[in-house]
BATORNU-708037 format. One record per residue: residue in one letter; x, y, z of N, C-alpha, C in turn. Coordinates in pm, whole numbers, plus 50000, padded with zeros to 5 digits. Last residue first. Example, Ala and Ser with C-alpha at 12.3 -4.5 7.8 and 13.67 -1.06 7.14 Angstrom:
<fikols>
S512854977550708513674989450714512905000350787A513194943150780512304955050780513204967050780
</fikols>
This chain:
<fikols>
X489995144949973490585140850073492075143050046X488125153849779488155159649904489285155550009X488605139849549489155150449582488795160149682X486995117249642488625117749634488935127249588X484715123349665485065120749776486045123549746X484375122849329483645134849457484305132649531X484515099449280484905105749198485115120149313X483785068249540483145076249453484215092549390X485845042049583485715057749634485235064249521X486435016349521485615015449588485585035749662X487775013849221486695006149294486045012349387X489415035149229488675034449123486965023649180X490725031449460489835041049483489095039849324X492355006649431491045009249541490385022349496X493715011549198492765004349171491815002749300X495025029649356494595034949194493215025949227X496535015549513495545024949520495085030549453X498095000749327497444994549372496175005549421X499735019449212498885011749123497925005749170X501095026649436500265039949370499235033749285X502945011149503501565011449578500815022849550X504965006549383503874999849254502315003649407X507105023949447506335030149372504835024049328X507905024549766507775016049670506035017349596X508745043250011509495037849893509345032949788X505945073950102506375058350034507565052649952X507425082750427507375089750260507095073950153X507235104650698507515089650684506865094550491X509835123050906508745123350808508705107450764X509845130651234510365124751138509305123851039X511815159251440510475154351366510595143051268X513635172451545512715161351636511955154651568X515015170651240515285179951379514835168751437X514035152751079514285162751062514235170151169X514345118950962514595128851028514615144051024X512455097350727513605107250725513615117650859X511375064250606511535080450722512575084850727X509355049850370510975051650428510515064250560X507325018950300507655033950405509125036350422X507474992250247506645001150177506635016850222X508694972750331509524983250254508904991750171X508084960250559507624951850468508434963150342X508694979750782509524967850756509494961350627X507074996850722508374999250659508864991250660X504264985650806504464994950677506304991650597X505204985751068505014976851011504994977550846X505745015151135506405006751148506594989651092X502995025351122504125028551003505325018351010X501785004651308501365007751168502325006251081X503505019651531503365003851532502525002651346X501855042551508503715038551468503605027351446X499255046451533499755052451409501205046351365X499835038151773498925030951672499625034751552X500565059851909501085051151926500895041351840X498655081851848500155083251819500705069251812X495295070451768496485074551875497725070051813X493495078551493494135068151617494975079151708X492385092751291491785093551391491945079551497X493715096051032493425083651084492295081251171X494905121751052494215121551006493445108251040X496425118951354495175126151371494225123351234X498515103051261497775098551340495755105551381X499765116951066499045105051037497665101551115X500815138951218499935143251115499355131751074X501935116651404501045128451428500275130351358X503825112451204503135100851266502275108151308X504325130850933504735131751036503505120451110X504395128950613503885133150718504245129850783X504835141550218505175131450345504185139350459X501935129849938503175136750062503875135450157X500705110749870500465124249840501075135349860X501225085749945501115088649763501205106149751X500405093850221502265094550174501915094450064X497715086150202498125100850225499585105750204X497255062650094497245072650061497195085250065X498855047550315499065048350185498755053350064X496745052850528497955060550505498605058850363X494505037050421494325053950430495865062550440X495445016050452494915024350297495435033050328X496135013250709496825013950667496605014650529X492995015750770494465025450867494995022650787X492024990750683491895006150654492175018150677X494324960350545494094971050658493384985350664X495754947950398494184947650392493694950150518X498744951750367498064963850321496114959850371X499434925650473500214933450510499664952050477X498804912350254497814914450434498384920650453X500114925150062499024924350066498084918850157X502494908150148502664923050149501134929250117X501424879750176502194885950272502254901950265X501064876849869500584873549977500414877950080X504214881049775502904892949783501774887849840X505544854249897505694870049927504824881949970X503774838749769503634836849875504514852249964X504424842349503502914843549532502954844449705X507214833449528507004848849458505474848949511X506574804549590507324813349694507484834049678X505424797149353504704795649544505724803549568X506254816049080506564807049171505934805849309X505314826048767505254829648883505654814748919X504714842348460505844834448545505164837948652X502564826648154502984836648280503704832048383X503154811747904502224806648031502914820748085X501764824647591502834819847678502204820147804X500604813647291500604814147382501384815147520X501354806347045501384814547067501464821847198X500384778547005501874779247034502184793047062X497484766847258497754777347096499344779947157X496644733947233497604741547256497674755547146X493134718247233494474721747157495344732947197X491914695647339492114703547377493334711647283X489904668847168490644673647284490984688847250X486914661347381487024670947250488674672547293X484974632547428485604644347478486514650247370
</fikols>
């Protein structure tokens, strides 16, 4: 057996079970297609649970329990406005991530239809 040689150059990458076990968590927390789809419709603007809900094609109620889950994890802020509330993404790295769904899996065409 051959051994193995160390390149000193090399550095190991940080991570801890408990940092893996986070995003774990915030990534079921996204392997949802209601909840793509909203994450990429806030990348794009804010909306109103309504305006979610219809694009989605759920019920109002769905649509919250969603956003709601969304924000706990701190991927959604909302803001008030009169009766209305807007919901808006806080956390910037879910633009990277939908980057990399729609590079994968949404033909060139489609995504600028939507």
């Amino acid at each position: 057996m051959a051994k193995r040689l160390k390149n000193k150059a090399q550095t190991k990458p940080v991570g801890s079970p408990a940092a893996f076990a986070q995003a774990a968590e915030c990534l079921k927390t996204l392997a949802h297609p209601v909840r793509l789809r909203m994450v990429q419709l806030l990348l794009h603007g804010r909306y109103t649970v309504g305006e979610i809900a219809e694009d989605c094609g759920i019920p109002d109620n769905v649509a919250s329990d969603h956003l709601r889950l969304m924000q706990r994890c701190g991927f959604f802020t909302s803001e008030r406005e009169g009766r209305r509330v807007y919901y808006r993404v806080a956390e910037p790295h879910l633009g990277n991530i939908m980057q990399c769904i729609e590079d994968k899996y949404l033909p060139r065409a489609s995504r600028s239809a939507s």
